[in-house]
N, C-alpha and C positions, 0 to 999 in steps of 0.2 A: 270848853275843851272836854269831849270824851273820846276815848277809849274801849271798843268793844274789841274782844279775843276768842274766839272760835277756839276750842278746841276737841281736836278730831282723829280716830287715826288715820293713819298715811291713808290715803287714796277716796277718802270718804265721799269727798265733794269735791267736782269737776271744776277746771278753770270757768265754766260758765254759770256753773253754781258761783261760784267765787266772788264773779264778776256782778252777777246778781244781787248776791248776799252784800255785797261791800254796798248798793245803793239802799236795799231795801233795810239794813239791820241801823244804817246812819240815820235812814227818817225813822223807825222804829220808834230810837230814843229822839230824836232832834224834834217831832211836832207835842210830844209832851212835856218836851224840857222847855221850850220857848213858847209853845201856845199855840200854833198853826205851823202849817211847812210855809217853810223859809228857805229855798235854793242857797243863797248867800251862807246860810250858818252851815253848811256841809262843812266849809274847810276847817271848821275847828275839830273833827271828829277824824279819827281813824278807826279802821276795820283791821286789826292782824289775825292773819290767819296759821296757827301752829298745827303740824301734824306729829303722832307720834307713832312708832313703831306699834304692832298692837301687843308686842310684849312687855311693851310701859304702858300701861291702861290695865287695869283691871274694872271691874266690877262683881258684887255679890264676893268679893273675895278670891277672884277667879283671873288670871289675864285673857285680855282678849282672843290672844293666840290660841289660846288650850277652849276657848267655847267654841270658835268656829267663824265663817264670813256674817254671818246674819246676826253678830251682836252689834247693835246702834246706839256707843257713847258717845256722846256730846257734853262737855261742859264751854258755857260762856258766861264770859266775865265782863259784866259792864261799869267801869268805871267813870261818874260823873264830879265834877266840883258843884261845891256846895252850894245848893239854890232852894227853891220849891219841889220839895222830894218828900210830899206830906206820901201818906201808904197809897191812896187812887191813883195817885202819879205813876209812883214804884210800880203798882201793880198794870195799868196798861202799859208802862215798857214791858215789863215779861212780858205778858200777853203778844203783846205788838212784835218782840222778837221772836217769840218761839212761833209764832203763826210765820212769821217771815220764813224761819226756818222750813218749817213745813212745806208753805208753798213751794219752794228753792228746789226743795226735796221732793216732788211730785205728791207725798203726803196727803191725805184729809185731816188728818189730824198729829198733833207733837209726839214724839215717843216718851215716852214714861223715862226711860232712861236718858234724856238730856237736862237738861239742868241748867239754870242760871243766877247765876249772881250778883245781885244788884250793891256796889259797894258808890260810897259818897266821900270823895274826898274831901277832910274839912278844910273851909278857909284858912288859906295863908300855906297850905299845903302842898299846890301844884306849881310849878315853875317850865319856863321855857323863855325865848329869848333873853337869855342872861338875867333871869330875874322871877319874882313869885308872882303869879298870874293870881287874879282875885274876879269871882265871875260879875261883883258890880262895874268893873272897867268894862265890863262889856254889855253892858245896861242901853247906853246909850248908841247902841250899832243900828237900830232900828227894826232888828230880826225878833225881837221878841213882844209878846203883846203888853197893854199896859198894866191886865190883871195878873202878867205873868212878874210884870217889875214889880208889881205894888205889892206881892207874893213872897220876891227874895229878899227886896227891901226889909220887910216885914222881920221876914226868919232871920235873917243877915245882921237884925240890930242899924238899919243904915240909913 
């Protein structure tokens, strides 16, 4: 299960950004996290997307409102459960989503001012169908490679 969250102020990104972003920012994290793309392991990931007025955003100390149209905050938050999350990992997710971003965004390159966050929920911490979800139950789904299981095993203690 992850969890990525956009956020942006009001109008930043088009329904077709949106639409885009929701495919490209799930494989982002999802061919790191499991080993290869996987079509099948989309459904454990969601994309939310928040917008906020831009006189809730600041930067440098400043709101958005009072700099002007041409300031570009982004903060996203990627939320993963506890697996193989050694730092090369971590770091091609960044990589892999703010390049998405970018692309999405007509961009060459990421703005200095977005921002991401890569948080790790620990085992025994995330829950859904009435109950705590642990990412070894999903070991054996078939979506993940075998040096990605022999990987969480390892870190998992399992």
């Amino acid at each position: 299960m992850t969890i990525v969250t956009v956020n942006t102020p009001t109008g930043r990104l088009s329904q077709e950004q949106r639409r885009t972003l929701a495919e490209t920012l799930t494989d982002a994290v999802l061919v790191p996290e499991v080993g290869r793309f996987a079509p099948p392991a989309r459904i454990g990931f969601q994309v939310h997307f928040v917008e906020r007025q831009p006189d809730m955003m600041a930067i440098g100390g400043r709101l958005l409102a009072d700099l002007g149209p041409d300031a570009d905050v982004m903060v996203i938050d990627v939320a993963v459960m506890d697996g193989d999350w050694r730092q090369e990992v971590r770091t091609a997710v960044i990589e892999r989503v703010l390049a998405a971003l970018a692309d999405a965004c007509g961009l060459a390159k990421p703005s200095p001012t977005w921002w991401v966050n890569f948080r790790v929920i620990d085992e025994g911490s995330w829950g859904s169908s009435g109950g705590v979800l642990s990412v070894l139950s999903l070991l054996d789904s078939g979506v993940f490679t075998e040096e990605k299981m022999k990987a969480i095993r390892a870190k998992l203690g399992a």
